[in-house]
N, C-alpha and C positions, 0 to 999 in steps of 0.2 A: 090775815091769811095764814093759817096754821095748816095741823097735817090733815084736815081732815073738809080742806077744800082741794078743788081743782089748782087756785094758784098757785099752788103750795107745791104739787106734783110736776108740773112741765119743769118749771125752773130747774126742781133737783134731781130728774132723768137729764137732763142736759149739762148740768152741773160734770155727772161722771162721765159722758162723752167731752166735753170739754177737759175736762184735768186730765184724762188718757190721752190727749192728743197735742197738751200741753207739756207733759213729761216729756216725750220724747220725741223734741223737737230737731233735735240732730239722730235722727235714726236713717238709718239705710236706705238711700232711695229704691233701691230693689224690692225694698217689704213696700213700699207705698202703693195704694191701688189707684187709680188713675179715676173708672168713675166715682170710688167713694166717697173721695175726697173732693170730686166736683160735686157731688151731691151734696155731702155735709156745708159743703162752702155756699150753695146755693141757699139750702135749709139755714144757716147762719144768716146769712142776706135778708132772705123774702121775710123769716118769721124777726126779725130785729123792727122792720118796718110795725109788721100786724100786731107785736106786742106794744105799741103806740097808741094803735087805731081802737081795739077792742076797749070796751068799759068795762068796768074801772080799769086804767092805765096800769097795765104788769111791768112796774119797772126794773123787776129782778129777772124775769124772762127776758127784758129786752137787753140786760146786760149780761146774761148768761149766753143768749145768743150775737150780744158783738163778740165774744171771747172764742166761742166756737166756729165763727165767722174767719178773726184774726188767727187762730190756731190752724184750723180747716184751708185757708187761703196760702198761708207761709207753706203748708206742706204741699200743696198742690203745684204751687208756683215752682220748689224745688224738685218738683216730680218730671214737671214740663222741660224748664232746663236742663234738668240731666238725661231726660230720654232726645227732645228734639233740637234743644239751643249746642249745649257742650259737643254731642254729636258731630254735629259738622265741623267742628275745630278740630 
């Protein structure tokens, strides 16, 4: 799979959503966007599974999407706590 298939592309569009999301993992929960971040964490999720099922088995999508999945979820989780958990303390 080179540059000049499909598998080639998904992986490394996700690649630089992932490493931007993975830099700055301690960033400001204020800058955090609430649905983005449930999106991307959804998108992480569902496409981790479909990069399984599809032929031939994409197993650099389906690790680029646990990464984005892990990255996307830590920051959403932190997003949650500090608007509705910290809050009420």
């Amino acid at each position: 799979a080179g540059p000049f298939t499909v598998h080639f592309w998904a992986p490394m569009s996700k690649v630089f959503i992932s490493g931007a999301s993975m830099l700055d993992l301690n960033r400001p929960t204020d800058t955090i966007s609430l649905p983005q971040y449930a999106a991307l964490t959804l998108t992480g999720f569902f496409f981790t599974r479909y990069a399984l099922l599809v032929t031939p088995i994409n197993y650099t999508l389906c690790g680029v999407n646990v990464a984005l999945f892990l990255s996307s979820f830590w920051h959403f989780g932190r997003k949650i706590k500090a608007d509705f958990i910290d809050e009420k303390e």
